[in-house]
C-alpha positions, 0 to 999 in steps of 0.5 A: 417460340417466345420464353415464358416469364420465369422460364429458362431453358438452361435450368432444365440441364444442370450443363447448361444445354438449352435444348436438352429438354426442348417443350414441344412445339404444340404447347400453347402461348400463355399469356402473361395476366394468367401468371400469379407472377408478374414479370415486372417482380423478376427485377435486378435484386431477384437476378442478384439474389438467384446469383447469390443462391447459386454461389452462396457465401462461405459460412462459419461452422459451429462450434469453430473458436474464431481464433483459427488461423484465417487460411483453414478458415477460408479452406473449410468455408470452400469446402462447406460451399462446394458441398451446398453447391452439390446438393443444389445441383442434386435438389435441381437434378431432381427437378428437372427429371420431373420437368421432362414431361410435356410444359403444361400451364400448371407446371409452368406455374410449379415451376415458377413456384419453385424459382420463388422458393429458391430465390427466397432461400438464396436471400436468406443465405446472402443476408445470413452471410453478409451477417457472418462476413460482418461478425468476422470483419469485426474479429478481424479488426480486433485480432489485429489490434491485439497484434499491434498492441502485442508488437508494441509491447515487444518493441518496448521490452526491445528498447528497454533492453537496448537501453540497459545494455547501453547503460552497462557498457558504458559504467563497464567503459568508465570504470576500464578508463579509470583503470588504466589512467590509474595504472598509467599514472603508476607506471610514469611515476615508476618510470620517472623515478628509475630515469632520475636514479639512471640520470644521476648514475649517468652524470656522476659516471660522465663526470668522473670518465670526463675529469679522468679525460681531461687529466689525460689530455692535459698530460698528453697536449703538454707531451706532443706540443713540441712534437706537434710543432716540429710536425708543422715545420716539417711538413711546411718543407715538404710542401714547398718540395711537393709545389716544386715538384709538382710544378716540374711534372706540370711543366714535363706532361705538358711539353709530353702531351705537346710533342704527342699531339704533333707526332699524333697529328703528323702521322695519322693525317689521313684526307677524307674523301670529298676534302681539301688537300691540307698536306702534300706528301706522306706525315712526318714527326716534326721530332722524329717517331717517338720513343716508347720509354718504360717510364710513368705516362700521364693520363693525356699520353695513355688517351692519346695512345689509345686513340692511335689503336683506334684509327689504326684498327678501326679506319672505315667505323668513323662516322663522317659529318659535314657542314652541309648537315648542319643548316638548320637553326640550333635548339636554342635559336629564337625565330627572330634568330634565322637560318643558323650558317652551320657549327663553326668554331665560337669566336674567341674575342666575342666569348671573352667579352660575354664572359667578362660582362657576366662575371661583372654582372655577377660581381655586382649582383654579389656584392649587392646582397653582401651589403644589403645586411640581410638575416641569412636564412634557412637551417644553420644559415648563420655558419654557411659563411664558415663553411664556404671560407673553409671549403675553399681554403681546404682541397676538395678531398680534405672537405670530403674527409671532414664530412666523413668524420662527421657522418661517422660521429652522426650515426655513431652518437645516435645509432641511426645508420641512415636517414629513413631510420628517423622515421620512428626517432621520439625526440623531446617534447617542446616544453622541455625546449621552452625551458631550455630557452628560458635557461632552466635546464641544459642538454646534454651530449646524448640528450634527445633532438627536437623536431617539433615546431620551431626546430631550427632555432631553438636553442635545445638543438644548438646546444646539443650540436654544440657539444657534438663539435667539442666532442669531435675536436677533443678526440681529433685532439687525442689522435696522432694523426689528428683524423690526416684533416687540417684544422677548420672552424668550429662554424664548418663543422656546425653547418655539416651537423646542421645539414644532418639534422635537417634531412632527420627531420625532414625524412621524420616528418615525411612520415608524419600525419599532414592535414588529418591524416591517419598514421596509414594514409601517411604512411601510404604518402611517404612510400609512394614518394619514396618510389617516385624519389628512387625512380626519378634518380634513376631516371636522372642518372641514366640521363646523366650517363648518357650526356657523359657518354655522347660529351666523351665520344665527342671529345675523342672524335675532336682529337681523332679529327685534329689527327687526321688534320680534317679542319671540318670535323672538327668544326662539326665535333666541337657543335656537337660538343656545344649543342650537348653542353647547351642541351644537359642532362634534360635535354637527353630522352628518358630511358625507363625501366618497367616490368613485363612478362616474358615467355620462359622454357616451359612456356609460362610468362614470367616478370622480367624488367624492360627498359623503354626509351622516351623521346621528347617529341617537341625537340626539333627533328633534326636535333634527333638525327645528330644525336644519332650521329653521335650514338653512331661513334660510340662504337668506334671510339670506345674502348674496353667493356664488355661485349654487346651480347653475353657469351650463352649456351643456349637450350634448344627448347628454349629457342624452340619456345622462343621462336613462336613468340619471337621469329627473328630471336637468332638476329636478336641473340647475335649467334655463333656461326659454329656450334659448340659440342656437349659431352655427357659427364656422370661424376660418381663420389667414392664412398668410404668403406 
């Protein structure tokens, strides 16, 4: 059957059940003209309003301050709903228990009555809670104005307070600042005052000490003039003996060393196999055996000797190097050079011309810059003459004295030991070196350097190296043996003062801010360079060592094949020589040593140094085996030292530890075949009664 108008089925169960109550099936049609309610009127806004009426809007109870929280607002008003809502469902229970009887036109027009009256009722709760819902937008808004105007306020008072504080910090600044530019000022006066009253007590002492001086050399040169002149005929005689002497004991070792180079060569001419024959029969001394005389033997005669124990003890070590090795062309060779024919002894006449056409070339060069009368430059260039004419007028040891008197006066004058203990040295500042210049004041002997700009030149610093040469000939003066130095110009001892002060200088300014540099950002530079200065000498050293060694062993094994008479060694020994000499202390692989961590006998890693070594890859591959040819003869040929391997009595559970890591560990540590049997010892220490 059709619904009729403002009737629905789900009214009649408030679950929603359409067929809860079902009208029975011979109840008759109404027509639509007979209802005082025109379908037409039920429309949309009717739908919307019995919507309404169904979930009404949450309302304000009375007597509720509209400045509650809106949460127990909103908690209040659902519970308020929930509660209308149940007596909706009761008021609507109670119809439909009415409405169980059998449809009837007249209950129809009841029941349409009824949705009317609730549709009127739910109208007027949506229209009462849209009024409320605007009341409350609008104590809403004006809630949050006053909240906004409240935050302002404070925002205001915060920035007020800011201000006050920041006002008071700074008059508290200010008033600190004058403070201590009033206290500084007092205590630079303070401390003027006690440097004038030092400086005068100082001069006056200095004055009295140096007249007393003078007095006292004056009595002294007048006593040792004549003894001084005695001295200096005296040694002049013993000059001449000593040249005569020591031209006799020249000429005696080279005839020694000549007679032991042909009894050297006779007896341990020994054929290598694969060479020619150069002798027949067994070696003889063309001078008979020589005679082994208790008597002082040079340094050529001992080396000589030492090689006989060698060959004698070591025959089969030697290693064998032919000219066929040798075919490629040399490190140095260009491509346009070819195929080298092997190492060859360098042709004498064609070196001496090179050599003579270098040494004019150099000549002419020299001469050249001597008369182009160019300023020297560089620090103290102006005393590098002296000091060259005085270096080779003197001996090598002589020059080496003087620098150790000067060193010594150095570190003695200022207190500085070494040259990183200029780091923190405070010099004089540089208006006192302009008033030097312009001749207002003098330094004197202990009086501070200048290291700012302009260092080198400036007369500040002259004057106080000046004065430190006069002191170092006084007291050189005063002593009888006048420091066992001959006597030099005042310009050497100037260019080794100067040397000085440049490494101060440059070891401060090492440590100095560059280019707006904090003091820790210089201080970081400094200690890094510092670290890569330290390992590059001793990467150099090694290298030099190295090249020292391999030079060595290549000269020995020039005299062990002259010995043995073996013409072709030594072609191949004195190449080897020249391509060592050729190479230098750069062409030599870079031994490094670096930090690693290695098992200890309780099986913790522990930080232990390592050394690595750094081939050059570029260098042709041939070059690296004759250097290993070399390193092979070092065995053989040196002598003395120390062994390969420590003598060590290992712990066995070291060894047990060390053999996880390491299998072949015994290979490495070289073990003793027999073993070595401990004793248990208990020391008992008597005690005195």
């Amino acid at each position: 059957m059709s619904e009729l108008p403002g009737y629905y089925p789900d009214s009649a169960d408030p679950h929603g059940d359409p067929h809860a109550y079902p009208p029975p099936e011979d109840t008759p049609m109404l027509d639509a003209s007979l209802h005082p309610l025109d379908t037409s009127m039920v429309d949309a806004s009717a739908v919307n309003t019995i919507s309404a009426a169904n979930n009404p809007p949450p309302t304000r109870a009375e007597g509720v301050p509209m400045e509650e929280d809106s949460t127990a607002q909103c908690a209040r008003q659902s519970d308020e709903r929930q509660s209308d809502e149940r007596q909706s469902d009761e008021r609507q229970s109670d119809q439909n228990s009415k409405r169980r009887a059998v449809a009837t036109p007249g209950s129809v027009r009841a029941r349409l009555d009824n949705a009317n009256e609730t549709a009127d009722i739910a109208r007027t709760r949506a229209i009462e809670a849209l009024r409320e819902k605007k009341e409350m937008a609008s104590k809403l808004a004006e809630a949050q104005q006053a909240l906004d105007a409240l935050k302002q306020q404070t925002q205001d008072l915060q920035q007020q307070q800011q201000e006050w504080l920041q006002s008071q910090k700074s008059a508290l600044d200010q008033q600190w600042s004058d403070q201590v530019a009033t206290m500084k000022g007092e205590l630079e006066v303070a401390r003027n005052g006690l440097n004038r009253q030092f400086n005068r007590d100082l001069a006056a002492h200095k004055k009295q000490a140096a007249d007393q001086l003078q007095e006292d050399v004056r009595r002294a040169e007048a006593a040792r003039e004549a003894e001084h002149k005695a001295k200096l005929a005296q040694l002049a005689q013993e000059r001449e003996r000593d040249k005569a002497k020591i031209a006799e004991e020249k000429a005696k070792r080279e005839a020694e060393h000549e007679t032991a180079m042909q009894a050297f060569a006779a007896r341990f001419s020994t054929q290598r196999q694969g060479a020619r024959a150069t002798t027949e029969g067994p070696p003889q001394f063309p001078e008979g055996p020589p005679a082994l005389r208790p008597e002082y033997n040079s340094a050529a005669t001992r080396e000589q000797r030492t090689l006989e124990s060698v060959i004698r003890d070591r025959p089969g070590r030697f290693p064998v190097a032919t000219m066929s090795a040798l075919t490629e062309p040399g490190p140095s060779a260009g491509p346009s050079a070819g195929p080298s024919a092997g190492p060859s002894a360098p042709d004498g006449g064609e070196e001496a011309r090179m050599r003579a056409m270098m040494e004019k070339m150099v000549a002419e060069f020299v001469g050249k810059r001597k008369s182009s009368g160019r300023r020297p430059i560089g620090v103290g260039a102006e005393y590098e003459k002296d000091r060259k004419e005085e270096q080779a007028r003197i001996s090598h040891d002589q020059d080496l004295n003087w620098k150790k008197i000067v060193n010594i006066f150095w570190r003695l004058l200022f207190g500085l030991n070494r040259a990183k203990d200029w780091v923190h040295y405070k010099g004089v500042d540089e208006p006192t070196s302009l008033r030097c210049t312009a001749g207002q004041v003098q330094p004197e002997i202990t009086s501070k350097l200048f290291f700012g700009s302009g260092w080198a030149t400036c007369l500040w610093n002259k004057q106080i190296l000046q004065l430190c040469v006069d002191e170092v000939l006084r007291r050189r003066n005063l002593d009888s043996t006048r420091y066992g130095v001959p006597d030099v110009k005042s310009g050497y001892l100037m260019a080794l003062l100067y040397n000085h002060l440049k490494d101060a200088r440059v070891e401060w300014n090492r440590h100095q801010p560059q280019g707006g540099e904090t003091e820790e950002e210089a201080e970081t530079r400094a200690v890094a360079y510092a670290e890569k200065r330290r390992l590059k000498t001793v990467q150099n050293s090694r290298k030099s060592n190295k090249l020292a060694m391999r030079k060595k062993v290549a000269e020995k094994m020039i005299k062990i094949c002259l010995g043995k008479r073996d013409t072709e060694g030594v072609a191949v020994w004195r190449w080897f020589l020249k391509l060592l000499t050729e190479l230098g202390n750069a062409g030599m692989s870079s031994e490094e040593s670096e930090v690693g961590d290695m098992p200890t006998q309780s099986g913790a890693l522990a930080s232990v140094v390592v050394f690595a070594i750094r081939r050059c890859p570029w260098r042709l591959a041939r070059v690296n085996k004759y250097m290993e040819q070399i390193d092979e003869a070092v065995l053989a040929v040196l002598t003395g030292g120390h062994g390969k391997h420590a003598r060590v009595l290992y712990d066995p559970a070291w060894l047990t530890v060390q053999k996880t890591f390491l299998p072949d560990i015994e290979e490495i540590l070289n073990f003793s075949e027999g073993s070595f049997t401990m004793m248990e010892v208990e020391v008992v220490i008597p005690r005195a009664n």
